[in-house]
C-alpha positions in Angstrom: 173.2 -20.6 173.6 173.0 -16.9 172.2 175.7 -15.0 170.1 175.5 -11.7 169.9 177.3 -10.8 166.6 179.9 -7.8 166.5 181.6 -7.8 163.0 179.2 -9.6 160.6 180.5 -12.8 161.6 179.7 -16.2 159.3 178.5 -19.6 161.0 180.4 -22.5 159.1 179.4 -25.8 160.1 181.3 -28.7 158.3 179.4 -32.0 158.5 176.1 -33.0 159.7 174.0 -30.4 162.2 171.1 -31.9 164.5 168.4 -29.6 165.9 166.3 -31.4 168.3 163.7 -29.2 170.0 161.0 -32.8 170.5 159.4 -31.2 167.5 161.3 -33.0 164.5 160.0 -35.9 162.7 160.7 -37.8 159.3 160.3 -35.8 157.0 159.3 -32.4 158.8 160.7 -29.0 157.3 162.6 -26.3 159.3 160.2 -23.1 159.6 160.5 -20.2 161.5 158.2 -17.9 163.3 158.1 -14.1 163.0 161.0 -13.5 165.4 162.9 -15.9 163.9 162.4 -18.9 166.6 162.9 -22.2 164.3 160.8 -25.2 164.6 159.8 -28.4 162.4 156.3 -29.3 160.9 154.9 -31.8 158.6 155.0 -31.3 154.9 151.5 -31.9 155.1 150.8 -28.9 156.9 152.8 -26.5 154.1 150.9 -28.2 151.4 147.5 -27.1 153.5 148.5 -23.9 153.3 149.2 -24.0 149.5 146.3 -24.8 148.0 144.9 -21.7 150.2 147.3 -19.4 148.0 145.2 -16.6 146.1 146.9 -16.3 142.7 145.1 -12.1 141.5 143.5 -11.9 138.4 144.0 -15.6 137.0 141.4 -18.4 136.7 142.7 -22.1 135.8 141.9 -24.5 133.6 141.9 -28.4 133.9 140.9 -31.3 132.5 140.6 -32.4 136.8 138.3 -29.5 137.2 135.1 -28.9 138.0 132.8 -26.0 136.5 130.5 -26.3 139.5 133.5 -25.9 142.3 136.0 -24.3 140.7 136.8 -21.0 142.3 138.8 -17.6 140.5 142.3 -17.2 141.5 142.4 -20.4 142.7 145.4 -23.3 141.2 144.0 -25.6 143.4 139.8 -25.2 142.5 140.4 -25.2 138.5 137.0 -25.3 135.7 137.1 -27.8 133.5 136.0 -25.4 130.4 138.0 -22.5 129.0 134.0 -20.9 128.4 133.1 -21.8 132.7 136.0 -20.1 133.7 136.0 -17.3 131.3 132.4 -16.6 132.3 133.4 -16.6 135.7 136.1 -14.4 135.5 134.1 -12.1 134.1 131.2 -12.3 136.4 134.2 -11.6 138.8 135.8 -8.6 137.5 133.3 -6.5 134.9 134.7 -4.9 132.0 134.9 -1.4 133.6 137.4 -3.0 136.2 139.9 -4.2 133.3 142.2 -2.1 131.9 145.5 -2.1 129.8 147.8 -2.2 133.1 144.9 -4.2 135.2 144.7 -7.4 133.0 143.3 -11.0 133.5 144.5 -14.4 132.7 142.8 -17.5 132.0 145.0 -20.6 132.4 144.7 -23.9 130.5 146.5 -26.8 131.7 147.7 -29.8 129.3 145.1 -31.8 127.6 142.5 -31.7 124.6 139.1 -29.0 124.3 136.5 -29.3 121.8 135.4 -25.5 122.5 135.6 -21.9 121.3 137.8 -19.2 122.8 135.5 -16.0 122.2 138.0 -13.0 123.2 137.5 -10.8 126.1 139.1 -7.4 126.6 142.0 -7.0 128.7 142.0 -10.8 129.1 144.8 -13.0 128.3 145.3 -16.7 127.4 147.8 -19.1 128.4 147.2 -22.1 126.4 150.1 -24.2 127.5 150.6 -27.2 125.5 146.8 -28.4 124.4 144.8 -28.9 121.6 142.2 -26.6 120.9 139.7 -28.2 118.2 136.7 -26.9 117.5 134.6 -29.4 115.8 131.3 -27.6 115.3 129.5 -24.0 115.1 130.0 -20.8 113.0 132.8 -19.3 115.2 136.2 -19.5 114.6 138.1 -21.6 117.2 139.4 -18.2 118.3 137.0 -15.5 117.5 136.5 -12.1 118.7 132.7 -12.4 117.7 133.4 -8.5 116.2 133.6 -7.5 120.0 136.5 -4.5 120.4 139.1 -6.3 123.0 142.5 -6.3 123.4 144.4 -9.7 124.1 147.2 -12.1 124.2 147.6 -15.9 124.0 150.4 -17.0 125.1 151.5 -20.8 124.9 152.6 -23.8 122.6 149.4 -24.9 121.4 147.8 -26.6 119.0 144.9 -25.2 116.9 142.6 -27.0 114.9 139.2 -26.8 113.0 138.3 -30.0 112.1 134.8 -30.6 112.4 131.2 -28.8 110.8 130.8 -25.5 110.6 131.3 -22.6 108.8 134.9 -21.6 110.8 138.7 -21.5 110.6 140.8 -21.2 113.2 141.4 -17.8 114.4 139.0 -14.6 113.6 139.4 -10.8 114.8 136.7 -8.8 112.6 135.9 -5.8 115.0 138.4 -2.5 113.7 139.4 -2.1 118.1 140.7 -5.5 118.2 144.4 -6.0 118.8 145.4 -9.7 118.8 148.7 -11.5 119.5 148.8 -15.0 119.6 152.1 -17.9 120.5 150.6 -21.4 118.9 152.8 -24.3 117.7 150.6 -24.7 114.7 147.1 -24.2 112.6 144.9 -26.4 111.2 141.8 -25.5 109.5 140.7 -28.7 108.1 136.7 -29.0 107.4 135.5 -25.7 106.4 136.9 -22.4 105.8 140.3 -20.7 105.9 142.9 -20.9 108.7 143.0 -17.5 110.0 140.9 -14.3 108.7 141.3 -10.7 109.7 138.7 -8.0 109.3 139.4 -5.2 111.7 142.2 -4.2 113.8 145.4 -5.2 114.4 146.4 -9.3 114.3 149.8 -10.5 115.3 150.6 -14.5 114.8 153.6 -16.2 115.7 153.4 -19.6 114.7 155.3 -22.6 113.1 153.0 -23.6 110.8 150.0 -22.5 109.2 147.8 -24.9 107.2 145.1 -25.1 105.3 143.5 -28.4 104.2 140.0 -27.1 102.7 140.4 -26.7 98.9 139.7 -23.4 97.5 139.8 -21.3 100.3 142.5 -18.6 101.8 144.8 -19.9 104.0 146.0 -16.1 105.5 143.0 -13.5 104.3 142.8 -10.0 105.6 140.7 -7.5 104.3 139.4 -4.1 105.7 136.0 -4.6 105.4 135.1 -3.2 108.4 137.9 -0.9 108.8 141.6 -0.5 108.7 143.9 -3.8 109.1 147.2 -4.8 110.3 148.1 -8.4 109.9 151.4 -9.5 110.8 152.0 -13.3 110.4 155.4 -15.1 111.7 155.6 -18.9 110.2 155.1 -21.0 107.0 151.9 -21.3 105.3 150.8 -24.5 103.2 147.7 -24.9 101.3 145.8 -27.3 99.0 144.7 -27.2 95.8 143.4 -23.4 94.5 144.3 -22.0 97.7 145.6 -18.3 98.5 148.3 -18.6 100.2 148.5 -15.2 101.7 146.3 -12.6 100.3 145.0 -9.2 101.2 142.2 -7.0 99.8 140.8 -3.1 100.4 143.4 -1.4 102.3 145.3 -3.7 104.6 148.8 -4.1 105.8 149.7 -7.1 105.4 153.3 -8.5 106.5 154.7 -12.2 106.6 157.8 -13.7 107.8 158.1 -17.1 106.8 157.8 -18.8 103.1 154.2 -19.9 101.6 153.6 -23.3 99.8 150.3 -23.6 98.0 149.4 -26.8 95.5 147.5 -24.6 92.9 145.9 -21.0 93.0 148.7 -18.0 94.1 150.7 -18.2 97.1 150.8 -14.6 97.5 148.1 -11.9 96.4 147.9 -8.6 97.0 144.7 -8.0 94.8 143.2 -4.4 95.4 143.9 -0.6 95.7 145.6 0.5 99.3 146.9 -3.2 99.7 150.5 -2.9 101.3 151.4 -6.6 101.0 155.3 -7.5 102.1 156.5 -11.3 102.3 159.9 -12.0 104.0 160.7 -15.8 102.9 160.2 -18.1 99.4 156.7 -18.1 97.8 155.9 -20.7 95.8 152.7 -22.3 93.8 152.0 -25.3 91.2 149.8 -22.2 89.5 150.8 -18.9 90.1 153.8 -17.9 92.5 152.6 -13.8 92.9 150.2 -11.8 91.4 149.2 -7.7 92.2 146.1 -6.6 91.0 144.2 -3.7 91.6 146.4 -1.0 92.5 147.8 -3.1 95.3 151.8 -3.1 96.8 153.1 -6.4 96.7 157.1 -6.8 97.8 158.6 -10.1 97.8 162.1 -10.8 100.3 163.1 -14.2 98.2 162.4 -16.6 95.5 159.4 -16.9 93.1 158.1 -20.4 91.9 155.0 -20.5 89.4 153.4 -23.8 88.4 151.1 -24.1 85.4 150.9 -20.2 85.2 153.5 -16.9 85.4 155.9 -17.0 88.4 155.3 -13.2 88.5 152.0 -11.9 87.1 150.7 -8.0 87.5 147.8 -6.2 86.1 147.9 -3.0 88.2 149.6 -1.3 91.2 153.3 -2.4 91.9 155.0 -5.4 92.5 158.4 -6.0 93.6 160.7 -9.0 93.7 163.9 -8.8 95.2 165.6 -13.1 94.6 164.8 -15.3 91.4 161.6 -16.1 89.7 160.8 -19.4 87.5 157.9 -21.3 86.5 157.3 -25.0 85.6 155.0 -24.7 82.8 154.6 -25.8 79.4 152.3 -23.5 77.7 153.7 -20.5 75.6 151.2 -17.6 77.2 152.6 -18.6 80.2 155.4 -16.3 80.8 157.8 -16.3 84.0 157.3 -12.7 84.4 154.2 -11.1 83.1 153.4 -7.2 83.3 149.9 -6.5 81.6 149.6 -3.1 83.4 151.4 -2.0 86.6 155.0 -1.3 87.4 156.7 -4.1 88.3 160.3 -4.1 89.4 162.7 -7.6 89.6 165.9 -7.0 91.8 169.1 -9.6 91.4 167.3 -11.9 90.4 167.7 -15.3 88.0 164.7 -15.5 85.7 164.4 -19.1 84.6 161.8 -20.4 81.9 161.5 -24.3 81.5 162.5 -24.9 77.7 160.5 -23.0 74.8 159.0 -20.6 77.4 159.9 -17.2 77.3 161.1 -15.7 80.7 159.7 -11.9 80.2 156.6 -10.3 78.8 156.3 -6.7 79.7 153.7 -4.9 77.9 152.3 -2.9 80.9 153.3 0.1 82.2 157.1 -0.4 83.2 159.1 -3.4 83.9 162.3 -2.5 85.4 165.3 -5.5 85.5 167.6 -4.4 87.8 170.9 -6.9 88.2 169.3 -9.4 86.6 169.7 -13.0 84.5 167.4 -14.4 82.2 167.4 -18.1 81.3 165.4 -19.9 78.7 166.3 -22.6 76.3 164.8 -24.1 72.7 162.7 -21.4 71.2 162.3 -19.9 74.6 163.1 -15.8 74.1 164.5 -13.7 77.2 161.4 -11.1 76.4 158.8 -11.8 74.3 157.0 -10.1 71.2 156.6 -6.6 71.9 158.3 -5.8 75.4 159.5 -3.1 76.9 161.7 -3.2 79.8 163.6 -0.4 81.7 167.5 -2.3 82.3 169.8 -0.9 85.0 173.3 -3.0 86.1 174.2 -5.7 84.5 171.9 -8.0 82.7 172.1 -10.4 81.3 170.9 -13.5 79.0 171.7 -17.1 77.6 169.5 -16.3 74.8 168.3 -13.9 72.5 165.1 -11.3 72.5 161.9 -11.4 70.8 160.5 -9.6 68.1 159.9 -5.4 68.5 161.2 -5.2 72.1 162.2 -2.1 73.7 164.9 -1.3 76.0 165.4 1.8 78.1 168.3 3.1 80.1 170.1 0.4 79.5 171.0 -2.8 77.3 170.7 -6.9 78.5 173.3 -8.8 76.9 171.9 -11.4 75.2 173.3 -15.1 74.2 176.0 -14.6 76.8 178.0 -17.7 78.3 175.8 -17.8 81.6 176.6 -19.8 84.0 
């Protein structure tokens, strides 16, 4: 039967249709040719043509691979090593033929790999859901080996060092790198620190950023072969005398997330053109954050020291904008400590454990802006010999040292605080 349509008419068919043309069968699907003539085939036969399909400019990944018959652009010939693949891929497509609107893929289906990811330019990583531990060798488990590229990894992974070696996890050293990488977490667990930059520009967006080697930086960049930018989204944890996050010889250094170290500082900014900005809580069982230098160092949030100041500066210029305290028992060891720089606390608490004092400004300016100073015993709200620069209202629960100066403005000490 033909209908020839005159006014966009609808079909509506309520209840079950049957098209028999002796070329159904259980299971067949409907399919159509060019001009539209319907007829039914096997699954079978669709799934023939699939694994045919040519996916442009991607390589796969598999733990059901093969590196001697798996085939570029192909989902259903996959390697079985990110480093076959890779080198295939290249082999494939040469550098000159990748570009920043021509880019490649490389991608790695669920399981675990004991290899490196050396970066390639223009190519990009999808890492799905695996673990990527690298359990031996001086790379990084992601390294640029100080070859300029330009790449993204994309993904939930997880990323580990965790065996011999001199590595962390991730590594860009060459100044024409630009790396952004999408991991669930960082582990660097044997060796060195978790992720280093050198060169260029680093992006990370990730969870959780640890550093299990004691000693060691869990976050270092530092322009020793050039200009940095580091940008880091996530908490960082360290162990014992670890940096947290630290930056040295002019680097931009920026971090969204809080840092957690169990001795040494959890954030440094410790030389001349070091532009150091932390969005989140720092916090350390020795020192909270220190600026040396000539460095920048701005703090979004709260300021915990340990054994040691909360805030310490010898040069350049720090800047806390929340609450500073320390957990210390030793008299030298002041909350907030300026020995040199200018050093500026924004509506903030200060809070000294009993007999400490919370302020010792005997650098170049220490400016209290909105803030409260705590302290108990013979704990003083500045110490001997302070000078501070007061603006707003400040304010303390106890009384100042000996030979203090204040500018602008006055603190008002032993006020009911609550």
């Amino acid at each position: 039967m033909t209908k020839t349509a005159q006014h966009n008419e609808n079909l509506n068919i309520y209840g079950s249709l049957a098209i028999k043309d002796g070329t159904q069968g259980n299971g067949y699907v409907l399919t159509s040719d060019s001009g539209g003539t319907a007829t039914w085939i096997s699954q079978s036969a669709i799934t023939g043509n699939v694994t045919g399909v040519t996916f442009y400019n991607t390589v796969f990944v598999s733990k059901k691979g093969s590196d001697s018959s798996g085939l570029i652009e192909r989902l259903d010939k996959p390697f079985l090593t990110i480093s076959a693949a890779t080198t295939a891929l290249k082999s494939a497509y040469p550098l000159s033929a990748r570009t920043g609107t021509v880019r490649y893929l490389v991608k790695v289906f669920s399981g675990n790999y004991n290899e490196p990811i050396l970066l390639d330019n223009y190519t990009d990583y999808d890492l799905t859901n695996i673990t990527l531990d690298l359990q031996s060798g001086s790379t990084f488990t992601i390294d640029d080996n100080n070859v300029a590229c330009n790449s993204i990894v994309y993904g939930n992974a997880i990323i580990k060092r965790s065996g011999a070696g001199s590595g962390g996890c991730v590594k860009t050293q060459n100044t024409g790198t630009t790396l952004t990488l999408y991991a669930d977490s960082m582990s660097a667990e044997r060796n060195t620190g978790t992720i280093f930059c050198f060169g260029g520009s680093q992006t990370i967006i990730c969870k959780k950023i640890v550093c299990l080697v004691s000693g060691t930086f869990v976050v270092y960049a530092s322009s020793i072969n050039g200009p940095v930018n580091q940008i880091i989204y996530g908490n960082i944890s360290g162990l014992t005398g670890n940096y947290g996050i630290s930056c040295f010889l002019n680097v931009t250094q920026t971090l969204y997330g809080n840092v957690i170290t169990h001795g040494g500082y959890a954030a440094y900014a410790q030389s001349f053109g070091c532009l150091q900005t932390v969005y989140g809580n720092v916090s350390s069982d020795n020192i909270g954050a220190e600026c040396e230098g000539g460095g920048v160092q701005t703090i979004y949030g709260n300021v915990s020291g340990g054994t040691n100041w909360g805030a310490n500066i010898t040069t350049g210029t720090q800047i806390i904008n929340g609450n500073v305290t320390n957990a210390t028992t030793s008299s030298s060891a002041y909350v907030v400590r300026n020995t040199g720089g200018v050093q500026i606390i924004n509506n903030g608490r200060i809070s000294a454990p009993v007999n400490i004092d919370c302020v010792s400004a005997i650098g170049t300016s220490t400016i209290l802006n909105n803030c409260t100073l705590l302290t108990s015993g013979t704990g003083k709200s500045l110490s001997n010999g302070s000078t501070v620069y007061v603006y707003g209202n400040c304010q303390s629960n106890a009384t100042t040292g000996s030979s203090t100066t204040q500018l602008v403005g006055t603190i008002n000490f032993n006020a009911s605080v609550v």
